[in-house]
C-alpha positions, -999 to +999 in steps of 0.1 A: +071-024+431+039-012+413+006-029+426-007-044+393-042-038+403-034+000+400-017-004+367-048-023+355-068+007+363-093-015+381-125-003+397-140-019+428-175-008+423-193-002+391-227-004+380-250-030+363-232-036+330-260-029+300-270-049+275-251-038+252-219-042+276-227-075+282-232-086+244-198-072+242-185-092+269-184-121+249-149-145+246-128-130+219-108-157+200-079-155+178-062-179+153-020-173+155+006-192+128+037-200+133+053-209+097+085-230+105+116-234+084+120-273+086+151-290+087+166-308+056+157-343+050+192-360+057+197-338+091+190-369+114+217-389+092+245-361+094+231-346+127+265-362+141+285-339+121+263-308+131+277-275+144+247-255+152+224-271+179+189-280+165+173-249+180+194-229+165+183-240+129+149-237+135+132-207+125+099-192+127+087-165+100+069-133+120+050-100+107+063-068+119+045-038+135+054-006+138+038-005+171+038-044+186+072-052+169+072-090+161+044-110+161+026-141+148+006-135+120-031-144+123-063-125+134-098-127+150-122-154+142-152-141+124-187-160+127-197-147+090-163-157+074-148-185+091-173-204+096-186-223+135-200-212+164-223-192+170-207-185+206-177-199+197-158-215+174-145-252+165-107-268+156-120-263+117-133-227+121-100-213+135-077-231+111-099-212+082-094-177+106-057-184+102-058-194+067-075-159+058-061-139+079-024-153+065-035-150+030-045-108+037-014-101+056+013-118+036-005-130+006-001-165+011-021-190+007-023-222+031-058-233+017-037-269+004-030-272+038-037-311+048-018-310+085-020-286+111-007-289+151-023-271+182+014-253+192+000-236+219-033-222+234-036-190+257-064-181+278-062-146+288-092-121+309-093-090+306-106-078+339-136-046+340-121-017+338-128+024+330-101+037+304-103+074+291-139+071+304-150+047+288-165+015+302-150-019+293-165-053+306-154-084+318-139-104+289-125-135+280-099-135+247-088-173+237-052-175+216-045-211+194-015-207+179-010-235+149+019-249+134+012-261+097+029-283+078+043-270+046+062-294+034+032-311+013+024-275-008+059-269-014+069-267-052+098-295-066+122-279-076+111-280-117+080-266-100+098-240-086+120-230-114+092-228-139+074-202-114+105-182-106+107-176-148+072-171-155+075-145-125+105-134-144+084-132-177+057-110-159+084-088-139+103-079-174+070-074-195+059-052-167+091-033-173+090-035-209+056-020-208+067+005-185+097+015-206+074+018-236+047+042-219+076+061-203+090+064-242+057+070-256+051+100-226+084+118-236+077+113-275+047+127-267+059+160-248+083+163-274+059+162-300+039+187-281+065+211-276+077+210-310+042+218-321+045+247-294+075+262-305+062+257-342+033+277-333+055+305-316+077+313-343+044+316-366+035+338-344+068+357-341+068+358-379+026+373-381+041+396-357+071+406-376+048+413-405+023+435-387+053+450-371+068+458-408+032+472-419+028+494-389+062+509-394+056+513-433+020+526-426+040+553-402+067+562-431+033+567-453+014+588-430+046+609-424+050+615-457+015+627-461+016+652-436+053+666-451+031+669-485+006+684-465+027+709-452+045+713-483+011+725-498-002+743-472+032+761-474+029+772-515-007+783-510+006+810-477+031+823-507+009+824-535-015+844-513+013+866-502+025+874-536-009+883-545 
């Protein structure tokens, strides 16, 4: 087995950190959410009559990364956004962290919010280390995961219907409009390349014309030079017969 000490990369001696280091050295804290799927209102009345075990009904809605996989959504509490501190933040400051950082990932907003329960709280250091070179401090990063309750925001179900139609509404005028600028484009480039092809044949016709010219000024100037000859031939007899 792998000493962990060796996978951390740890270094026994290292010198004075520097300011800066030691600003950076701060606690780091981060605001997690879990959004649960509650149960239905009459489960403890026909829990009796339940298949699935209570665990298995519960669920949890995650954010996927490419590169972490599943994970809570949420994000690091900012000072100048969320509010608290200024070393480090209260209960209120990290419910607003999770509220933004919910409403930039996913785009929804928990601002109505009334209830919201400490699930779980990690303390983690991050011991000094060197990585690629570079120096990295001591540090202390502080995890609140929070379960809210969503049960208050959610729409009844008139609520609900009229948003799903007046999402509806904007989804088919958004293709309407679509349709129409997609008709109004290929009107357009037929348009143009009726004027184009209008355009060509004028010119295939000017061209026919000077074509035609050409040719008759060449049957003229042939003719010339026969009568030319011609006369130049009669004036060599008469000044023979002479």
């Amino acid at each position: 087995k792998k000493d962990s000490q060796v996978l951390r990369r740890l270094v026994p001696e290292q010198p004075k950190p520097t300011v800066a280091a030691a600003a950076a050295a701060k606690r780091k804290f981060n605001s997690k959410v879990l959004l649960m799927q509650g149960l239905p209102a009459d489960w403890y009345k026909s829990s009796a009559t339940q298949s699935a075990h209570v665990s298995k009904q519960l669920k949890f809605l995650l954010v996927k990364s490419t590169k972490l996989g599943l994970m809570a959504m949420g994000g690091v509490w900012s000072p100048d956004k969320d509010g608290g501190g200024p070393d480090e933040p209260d209960e209120a400051a990290l419910i607003r962290t999770a509220i933004r950082c919910v409403k930039d990932s996913v785009d929804v907003d928990l601002s109505r919010v009334t209830k919201w329960h400490t699930f779980m709280e990690i303390h983690y250091h991050r011991p000094a280390e060197i990585y690629k070179g570079k120096w990295f401090p001591d540090q202390e990063e502080q995890t609140v995961f929070f379960v809210p309750e969503v049960d208050t925001i959610m729409p009844t179900q008139e609520e609900y219907l009229a948003i799903i139609n007046q999402v509806k509404e904007e989804v088919d005028s958004a293709a309407l409009a679509a349709w129409q600028a997609a008709m109004d484009e290929r009107r357009r480039v037929a348009e143009e390349a009726a004027r184009k092809r209008a355009a060509a044949a004028k010119a295939a016709e000017e061209a026919a014309k000077l074509a035609a010219a050409a040719a008759a000024a060449a049957e003229a100037a042939k003719a010339a030079m026969a009568e030319a000859d011609e006369a130049e031939s009669s004036i060599k007899e008469s000044e023979k017969k002479e």
